[in-house]
N, C-alpha and C positions, 0 to 999 in steps of 0.2 A: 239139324240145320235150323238157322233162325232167319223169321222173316218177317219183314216190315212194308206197308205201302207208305211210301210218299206221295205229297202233291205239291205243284207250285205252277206259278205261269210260266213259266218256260224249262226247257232241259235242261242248260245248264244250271238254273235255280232248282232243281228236283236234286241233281246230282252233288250238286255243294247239303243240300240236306242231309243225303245219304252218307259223304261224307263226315259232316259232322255227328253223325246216329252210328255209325257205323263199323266206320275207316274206309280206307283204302282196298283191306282185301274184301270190301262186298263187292258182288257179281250184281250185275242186274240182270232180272228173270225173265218180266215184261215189265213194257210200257206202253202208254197208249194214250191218246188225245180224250180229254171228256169235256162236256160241256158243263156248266157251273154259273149259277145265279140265276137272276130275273126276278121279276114277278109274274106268275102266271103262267111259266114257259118262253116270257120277252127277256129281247134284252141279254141274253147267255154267253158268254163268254169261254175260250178254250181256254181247257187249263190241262197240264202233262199230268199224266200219274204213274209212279214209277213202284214198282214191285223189286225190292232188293231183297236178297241174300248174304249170310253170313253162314260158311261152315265151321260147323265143330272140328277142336284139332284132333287129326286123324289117329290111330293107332301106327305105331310103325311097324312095318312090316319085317318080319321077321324068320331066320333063315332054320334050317336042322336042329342046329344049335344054339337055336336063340340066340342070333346075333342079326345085328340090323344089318338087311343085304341091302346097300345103297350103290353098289356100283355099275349097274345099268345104265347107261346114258347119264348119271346123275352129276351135275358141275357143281357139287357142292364138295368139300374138302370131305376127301374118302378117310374114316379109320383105318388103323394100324389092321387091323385083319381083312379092312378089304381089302387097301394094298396090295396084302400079301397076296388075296384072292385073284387080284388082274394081271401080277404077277404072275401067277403060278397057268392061267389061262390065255395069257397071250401067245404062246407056242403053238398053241390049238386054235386060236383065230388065226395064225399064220395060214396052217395048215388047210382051211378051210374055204380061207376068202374068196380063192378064185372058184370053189364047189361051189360058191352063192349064183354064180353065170355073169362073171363081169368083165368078160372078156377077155380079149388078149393083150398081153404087154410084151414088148420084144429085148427078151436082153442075150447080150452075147452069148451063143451057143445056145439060145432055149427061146426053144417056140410051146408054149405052154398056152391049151386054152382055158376056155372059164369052166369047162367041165375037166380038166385035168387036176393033178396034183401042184398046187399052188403052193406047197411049203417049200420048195426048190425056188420058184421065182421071187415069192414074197422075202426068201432070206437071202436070194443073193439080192436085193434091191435093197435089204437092208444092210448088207457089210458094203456094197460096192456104190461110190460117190455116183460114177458116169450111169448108172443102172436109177438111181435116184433122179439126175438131169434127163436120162433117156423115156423115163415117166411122163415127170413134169413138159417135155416136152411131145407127148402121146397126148393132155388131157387139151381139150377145147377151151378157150377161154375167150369172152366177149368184149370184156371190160366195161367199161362207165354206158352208163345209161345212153341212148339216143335220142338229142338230143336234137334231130332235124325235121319231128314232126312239131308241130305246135297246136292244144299243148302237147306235152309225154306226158301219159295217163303208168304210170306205176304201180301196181301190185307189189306188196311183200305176203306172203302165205309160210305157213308151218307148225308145228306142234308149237304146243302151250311149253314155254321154257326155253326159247331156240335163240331168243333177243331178238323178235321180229320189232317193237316198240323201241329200242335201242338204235337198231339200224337205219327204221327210218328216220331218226334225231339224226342220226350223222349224214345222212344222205340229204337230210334238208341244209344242215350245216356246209355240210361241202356247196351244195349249188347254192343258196339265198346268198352265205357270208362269204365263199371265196370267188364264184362265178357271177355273182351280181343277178341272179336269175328272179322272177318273178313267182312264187311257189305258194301253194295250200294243201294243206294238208287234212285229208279227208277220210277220218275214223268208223269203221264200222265195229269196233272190238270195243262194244261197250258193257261187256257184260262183267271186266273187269273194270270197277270204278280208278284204282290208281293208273290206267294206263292211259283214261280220259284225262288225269289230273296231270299226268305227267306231258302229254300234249298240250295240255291248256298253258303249264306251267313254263312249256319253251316256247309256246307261239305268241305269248305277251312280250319273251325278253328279246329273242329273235327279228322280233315283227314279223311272222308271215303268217297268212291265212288261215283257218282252223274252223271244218266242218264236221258236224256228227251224224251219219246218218244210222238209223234206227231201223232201215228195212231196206232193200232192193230199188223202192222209189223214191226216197229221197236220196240213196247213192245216185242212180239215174239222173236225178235234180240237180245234183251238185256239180256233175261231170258235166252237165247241159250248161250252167249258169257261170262256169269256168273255164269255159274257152278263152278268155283272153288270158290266162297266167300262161309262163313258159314249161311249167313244171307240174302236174296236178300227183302228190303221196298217198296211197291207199294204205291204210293199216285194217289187215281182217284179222276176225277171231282167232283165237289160239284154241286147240285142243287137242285130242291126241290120234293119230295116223289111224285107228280104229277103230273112231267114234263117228259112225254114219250120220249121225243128225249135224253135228259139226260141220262135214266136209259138203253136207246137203247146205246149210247155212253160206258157207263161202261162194261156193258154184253160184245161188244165186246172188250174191254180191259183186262178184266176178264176171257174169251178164250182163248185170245193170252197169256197172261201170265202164265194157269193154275195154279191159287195158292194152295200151300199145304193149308193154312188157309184163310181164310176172316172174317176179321172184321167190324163186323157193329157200326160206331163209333153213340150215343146217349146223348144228353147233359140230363142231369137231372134236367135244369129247364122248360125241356116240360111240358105241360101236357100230363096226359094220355092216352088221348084220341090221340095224337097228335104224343108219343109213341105207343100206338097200330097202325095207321095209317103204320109208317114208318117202324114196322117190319112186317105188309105184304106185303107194295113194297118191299124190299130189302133183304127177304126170296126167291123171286123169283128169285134175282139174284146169289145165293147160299152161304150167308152169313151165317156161321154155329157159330160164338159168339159175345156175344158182350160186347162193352168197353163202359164203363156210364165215361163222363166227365162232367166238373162245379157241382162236389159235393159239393164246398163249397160255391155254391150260391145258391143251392137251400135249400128248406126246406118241409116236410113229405116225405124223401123217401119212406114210406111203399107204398105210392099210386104208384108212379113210379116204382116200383118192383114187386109189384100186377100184375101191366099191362105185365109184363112181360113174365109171368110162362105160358100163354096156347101156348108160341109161342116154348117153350122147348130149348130155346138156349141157353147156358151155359154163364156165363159174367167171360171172362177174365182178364180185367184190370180195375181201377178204377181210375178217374182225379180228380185232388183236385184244383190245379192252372196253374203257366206258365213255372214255375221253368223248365231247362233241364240241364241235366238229373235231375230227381225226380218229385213229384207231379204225380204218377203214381205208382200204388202197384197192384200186381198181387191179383187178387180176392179169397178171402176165404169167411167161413160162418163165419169166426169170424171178420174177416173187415167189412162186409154187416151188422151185426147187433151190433157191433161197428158205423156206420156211420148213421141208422136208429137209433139207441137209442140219437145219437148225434143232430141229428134234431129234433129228437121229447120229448126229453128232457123237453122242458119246459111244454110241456100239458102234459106230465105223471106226473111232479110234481105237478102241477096245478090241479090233479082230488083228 
């Protein structure tokens, strides 16, 4: 891993540094305020200094057979043998899903619970359309933000790679451009420099607000000095669902800021196993909905929305793509079983 300190008079000027030294995929480690000049100790001024990051490209990870096993939660175009891998393993995630404890789903003639045998339920909800609507209309769902506090303080939370950064582009898209709302946008995930750039990059063409904070009290600062927007967007760190200093990191950003909501951002081509995992870490940090992004790469959402229901969290938004604003709809039961019949389409007509 390579590492560099910068300096500059201010953050964003440290961070354009780093970019230019750098790129995009540096992390920032630390930063911290120093003072600089004078004569004699007068006279000193604050200047940022910023401790960046560059990793080495990793080794891939590699299966029995030497062959790169990428299909773990990974949204990235799976090869010809993973394929066949998620292939040949989805019969056995049937089998299983409801052994994870996710409750009960009721379909004609079968009361099955989370601790029963799930391959019966999970496949008739896969051949049967009304078993799919009978779902979709079992799972909680909140929709769009509320918008009757002033301001709404917003959290988005989730692992590194879920499009937490993505979503809040479109969510600030929807309210500044289509709702006329008053909005800023207020970054704690600065450990990825492109995901500052990519904020900075929409809050010039957009026009709305754009804050960085750097620790717990200047989140606290920001959400103080923001009371008059209608809309206040938290973007926190990414990492991964069992990385304790991570999820220690967020919690106290997530204090400092007290949000009216928290979203638990969720890509839907996890698996479910992989989905239950991440909504009991991030229930502890007090995530009360959640937003399902990359609907349009994955495919059987019923498994993925199964996993869902013992955790009782309502899903507010749904991702489709990259589009901003759009590519993001407020969740209904008629969207969810709209979007399930959409994937599973071809084995309903196939049985």
């Amino acid at each position: 891993m390579h590492m560099q300190r910068f300096e500059a008079d201010d953050m964003t000027s440290a961070l354009d540094k780093v970019r230019a030294m750098m790129g995009e995929e540096a992390m920032i480690v630390r930063s911290r305020t120093v003072q600089k000049g004078g004569l004699f100790g007068l006279a000193k001024r604050d200047r940022v200094e910023v401790c960046a990051a560059l990793d080495e490209p990793a080794a891939e990870h590699k299966n029995g057979n030497g062959q790169e096993d990428r299909w773990e939660g990974s949204s990235a175009a799976a090869p010809d043998q993973t394929r066949h891998q998620l292939q040949t393993l989805n019969s056995k995630l049937d089998t299983l899903l409801l052994g994870l404890g996710v409750g009960t789903v009721h379909c004609p003639g079968s009361e099955v619970s989370g601790n029963g045998n799930g391959k019966a339920l999970v496949g008739e909800i896969r051949h049967d359309e009304q078993a799919l609507r009978r779902l979709a209309a079992q799972l909680p769902v909140c929709g769009e933000i509320d918008m009757r506090e002033k301001p709404a303080t917003v959290a988005v939370i989730g692992p590194t790679g879920v499009g937490k950064t993505t979503t809040l582009l479109k969510l600030a898209g929807e309210f500044s451009l289509r709702q006329g709302k008053q909005l800023t946008l207020v970054t704690a995930d600065t450990f990825r420099l492109g995901a500052v750039e990519q904020l900075k990059a929409f809050a010039k063409v957009f026009r709305v607000g754009l804050r960085i904070a750097l620790g717990p009290e200047e989140m606290a600062e920001a959400v103080r000095e923001l009371r008059d927007q209608d809309l206040i967007l938290i973007d926190t760190p990414g990492g991964g669902q069992r990385d304790h200093v991570h999820q220690s990191q967020v919690e106290a950003f997530l204090r400092a800021a007290e949000p009216t909501e928290t979203h638990l951002v969720l890509t839907a081509t996890s698996r479910p196993s992989v989905i239950k995992e991440c909504l009991k870490v991030f229930s502890a940090l007090n995530a009360d909905r959640i937003i399902f992004t990359k609907l349009d790469e994955a495919a059987r959402l019923h498994q993925i929305f199964v996993a869902t229901l013992s955790s009782g969290l309502p899903i507010s938004y749904l991702g489709y793509g990259q589009d901003i604003p759009g590519d993001l709809e407020a969740a209904t039961e008629e969207k969810l079983a709209e979007v399930m019949l959409g994937t599973d389409s071809e084995e309903i007509a196939s049985t």
